[in-house]
N, C-alpha and C positions, 0 to 999 in steps of 0.2 A: 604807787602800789608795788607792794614786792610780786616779783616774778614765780610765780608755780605758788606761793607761801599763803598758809590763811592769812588775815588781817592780823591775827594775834599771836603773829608765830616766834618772839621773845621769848616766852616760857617755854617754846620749845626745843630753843639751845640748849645744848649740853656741851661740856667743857670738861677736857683732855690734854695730857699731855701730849707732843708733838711727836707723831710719828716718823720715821723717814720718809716712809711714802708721803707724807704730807710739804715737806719741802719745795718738791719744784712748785705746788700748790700758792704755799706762802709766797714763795720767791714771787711768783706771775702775779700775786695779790699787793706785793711793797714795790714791782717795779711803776705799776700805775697810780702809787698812793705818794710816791717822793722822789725829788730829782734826782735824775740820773747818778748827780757826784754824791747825792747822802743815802740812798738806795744801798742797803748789802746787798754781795757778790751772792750768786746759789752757794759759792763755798763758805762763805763765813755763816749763812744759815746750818750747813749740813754739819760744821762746826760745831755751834750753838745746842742745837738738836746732839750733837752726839755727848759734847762735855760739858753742857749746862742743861742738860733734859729735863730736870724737877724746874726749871726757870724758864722752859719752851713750851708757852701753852698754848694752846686751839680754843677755836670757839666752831663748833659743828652743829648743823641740821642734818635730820635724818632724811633720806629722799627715799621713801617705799618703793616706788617703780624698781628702784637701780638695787635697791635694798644696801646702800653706801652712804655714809657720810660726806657732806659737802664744806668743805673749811670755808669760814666765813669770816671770820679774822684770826688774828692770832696777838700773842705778844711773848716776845723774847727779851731774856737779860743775861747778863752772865753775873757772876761774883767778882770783885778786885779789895786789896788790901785800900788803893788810893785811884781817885780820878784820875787821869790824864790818857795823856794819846794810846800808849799801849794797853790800856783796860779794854779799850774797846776791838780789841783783835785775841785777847788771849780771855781764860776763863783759868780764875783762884780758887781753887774749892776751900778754902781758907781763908777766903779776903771774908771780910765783916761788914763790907755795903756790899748792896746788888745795883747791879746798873741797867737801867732797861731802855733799849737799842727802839725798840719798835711796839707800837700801839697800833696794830693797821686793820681795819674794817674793808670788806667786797662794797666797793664805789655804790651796787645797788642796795647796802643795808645800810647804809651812815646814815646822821641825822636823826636815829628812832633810839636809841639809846645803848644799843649792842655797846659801845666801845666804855661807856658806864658799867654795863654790868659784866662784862668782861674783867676789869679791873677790881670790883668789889672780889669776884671767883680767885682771882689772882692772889690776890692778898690773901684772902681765905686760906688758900690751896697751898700756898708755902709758911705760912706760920708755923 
């Protein structure tokens, strides 16, 4: 069961671009979702977030009490002209593929579809 959530709280997502404040958020969300060595730095997020922002998305529940937003996953990518080792530390606003770094769900929402419909918004949201 999810924690504080109705049973049918999927439609309750909403889906946003990453704010700053939402950073150290992400970062505490990807260091428990991948090892250590593939886990990004908080700076290559705060990066990401600042020069790939139309490619740095949220996935948020509203939490009434707090009257705030709770990031529940997210996904980042940046833009490169070509694959290789330095795509994945700089960001092309030029390049013509998108590379994406990270697909990561809150360990208590995986398995129910979040990181599905996360990715449909995505596509959506930068077409």
């Amino acid at each position: 069961a999810i924690p504080d959530q109705p049973k049918n709280w999927l439609p309750l997502v909403r889906y946003r671009c990453a704010q700053p404040t939402d950073v150290p958020t992400c970062y505490d969300i990807q260091i428990w979702s991948y090892p250590q060595d593939e886990a990004a730095t908080k700076s290559s997020l705060q990066y990401r977030q600042h020069h790939a922002a139309p490619y740095f998305r949220v996935a948020v529940l509203h939490d009434e009490d707090s009257d705030t937003d709770k990031v529940v996953g997210f996904i980042c990518a940046t833009r490169c002209i070509e694959f290789e080792q330095n795509s994945m530390h700089t960001h092309d606003s030029s390049g013509s593929l998108l590379g994406i770094h990270s697909v990561v769900v809150r360990q208590e929402y995986r398995r129910q579809g979040l990181a599905s419909a996360m990715l449909q918004n995505y596509i959506s949201a930068i077409k």
